[in-house]
C-alpha positions as CSV (number, residue, x, y, z in Angstrom):
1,X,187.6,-185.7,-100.5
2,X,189.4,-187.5,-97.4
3,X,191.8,-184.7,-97.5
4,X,189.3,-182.2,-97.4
5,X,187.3,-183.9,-94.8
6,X,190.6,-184.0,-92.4
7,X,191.4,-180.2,-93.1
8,X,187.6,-179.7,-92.0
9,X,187.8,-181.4,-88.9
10,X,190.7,-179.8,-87.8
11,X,189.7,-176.5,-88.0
12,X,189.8,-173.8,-85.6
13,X,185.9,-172.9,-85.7
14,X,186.5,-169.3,-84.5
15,X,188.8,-169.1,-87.6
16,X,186.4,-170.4,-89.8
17,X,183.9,-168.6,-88.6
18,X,185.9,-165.1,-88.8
19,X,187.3,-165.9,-92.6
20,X,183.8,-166.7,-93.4
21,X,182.4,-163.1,-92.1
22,X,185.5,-161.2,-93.8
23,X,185.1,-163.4,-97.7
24,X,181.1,-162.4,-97.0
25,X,181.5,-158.7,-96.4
26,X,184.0,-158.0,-98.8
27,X,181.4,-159.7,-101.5
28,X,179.1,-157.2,-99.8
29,X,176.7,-159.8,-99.2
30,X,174.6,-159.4,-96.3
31,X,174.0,-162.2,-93.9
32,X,170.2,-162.8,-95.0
33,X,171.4,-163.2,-98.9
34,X,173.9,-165.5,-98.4
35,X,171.8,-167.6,-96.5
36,X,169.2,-167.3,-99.3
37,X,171.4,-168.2,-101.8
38,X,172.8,-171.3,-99.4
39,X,168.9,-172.2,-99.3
40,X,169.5,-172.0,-95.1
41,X,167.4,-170.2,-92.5
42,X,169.4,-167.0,-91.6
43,X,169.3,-168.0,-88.3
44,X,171.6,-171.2,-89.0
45,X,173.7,-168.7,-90.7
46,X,174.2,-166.5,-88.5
47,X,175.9,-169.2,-85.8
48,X,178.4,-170.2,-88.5
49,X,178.9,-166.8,-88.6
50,X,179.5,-166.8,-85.0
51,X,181.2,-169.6,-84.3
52,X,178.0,-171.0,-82.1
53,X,177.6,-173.9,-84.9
54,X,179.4,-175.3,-87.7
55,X,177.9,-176.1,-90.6
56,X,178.5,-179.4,-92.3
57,X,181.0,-180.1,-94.3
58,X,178.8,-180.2,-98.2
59,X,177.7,-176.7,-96.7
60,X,181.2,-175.3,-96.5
61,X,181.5,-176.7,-99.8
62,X,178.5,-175.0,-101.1
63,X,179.3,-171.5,-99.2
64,X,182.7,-171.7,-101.0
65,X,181.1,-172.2,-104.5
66,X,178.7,-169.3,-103.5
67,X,181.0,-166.9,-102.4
68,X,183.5,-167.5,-105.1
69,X,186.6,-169.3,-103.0
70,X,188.2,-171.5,-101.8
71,X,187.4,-174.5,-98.8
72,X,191.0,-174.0,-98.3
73,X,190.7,-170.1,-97.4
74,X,187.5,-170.8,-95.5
75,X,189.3,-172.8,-93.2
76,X,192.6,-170.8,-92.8
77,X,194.5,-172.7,-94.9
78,X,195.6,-170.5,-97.8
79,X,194.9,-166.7,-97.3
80,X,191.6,-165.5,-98.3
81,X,192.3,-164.0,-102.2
82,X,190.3,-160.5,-103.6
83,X,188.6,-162.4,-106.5
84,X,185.8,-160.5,-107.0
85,X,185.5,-160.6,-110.4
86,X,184.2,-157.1,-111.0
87,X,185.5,-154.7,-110.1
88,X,182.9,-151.4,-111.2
89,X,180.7,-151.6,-107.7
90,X,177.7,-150.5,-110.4
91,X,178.8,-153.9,-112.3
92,X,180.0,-155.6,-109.2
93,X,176.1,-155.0,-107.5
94,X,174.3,-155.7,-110.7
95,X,176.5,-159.4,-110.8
96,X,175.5,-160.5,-107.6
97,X,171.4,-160.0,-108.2
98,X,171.9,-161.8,-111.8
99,X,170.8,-164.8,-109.7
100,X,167.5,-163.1,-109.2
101,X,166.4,-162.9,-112.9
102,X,164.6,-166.1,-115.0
103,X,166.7,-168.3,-116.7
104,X,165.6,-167.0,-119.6
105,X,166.7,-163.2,-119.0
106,X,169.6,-164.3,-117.3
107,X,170.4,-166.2,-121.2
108,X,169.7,-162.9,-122.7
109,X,171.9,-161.1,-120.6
110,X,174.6,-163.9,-120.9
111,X,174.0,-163.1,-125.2
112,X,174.1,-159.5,-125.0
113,X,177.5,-159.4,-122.7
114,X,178.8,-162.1,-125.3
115,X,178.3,-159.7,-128.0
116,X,179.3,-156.7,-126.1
117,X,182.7,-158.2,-125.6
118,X,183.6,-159.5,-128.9
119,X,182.2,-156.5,-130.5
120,X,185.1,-154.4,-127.8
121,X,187.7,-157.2,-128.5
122,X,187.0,-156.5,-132.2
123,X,187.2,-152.9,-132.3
124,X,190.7,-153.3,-130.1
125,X,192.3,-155.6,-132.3
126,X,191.0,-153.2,-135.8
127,X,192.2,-150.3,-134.0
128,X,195.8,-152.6,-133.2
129,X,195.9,-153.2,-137.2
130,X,195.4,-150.0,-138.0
């Protein structure tokens, strides 16, 4: 964590505040969602954003966990990596509001995509057999 915090404080805030507009947008996340789902006004967001503020450093921990990357790539350290994990942008949109359903649909829809992919890995590997 000491390491963390020292590559914190030494960041360039303009940098920051640039990778963390570019890791946003290409999660085509809008600046009033991510704050939602950073349980921030939008406002406060939106000077990160800017580089009028910075946000503290279990925030830039959180936005990392949120936005699927690195604290290192937020603060310029590594280079920001394309890890969106689905690629379909029908799949891809229908991912990012999964955080919008119940618990309890979001376990049904964790069952039924179990089942939907050992059912494809099990056709796959009859089909390799065959």
């Amino acid at each position: 964590m000491t390491a963390l915090l020292v590559s914190y404080l030494d960041t360039d805030m303009q940098e920051f505040a640039s990778r963390l507009r570019e890791i946003r947008q290409a999660r085509k996340m809008t600046q009033a969602r991510l704050a939602e789902l950073l349980e921030v006004d939008r406002r406060v967001y939106n000077r990160w954003e800017r580089g009028a503020s910075s946000p503290q450093l279990e925030a830039v921990v959180r936005i990392a966990q949120v936005l699927q990357t690195s604290v290192d790539a937020l603060v310029g350290l590594e280079e920001i990596k394309d890890s969106t994990l689905v690629h379909n942008p029908r799949l891809h949109k229908l991912y990012q509001q999964m955080d919008t359903l119940s618990d309890e649909d979001q376990q049904a829809l964790f069952v039924l995509m179990d089942s939907l992919v050992k059912r494809s890995n099990m056709t796959k590997l009859l089909a390799a057999t065959a």
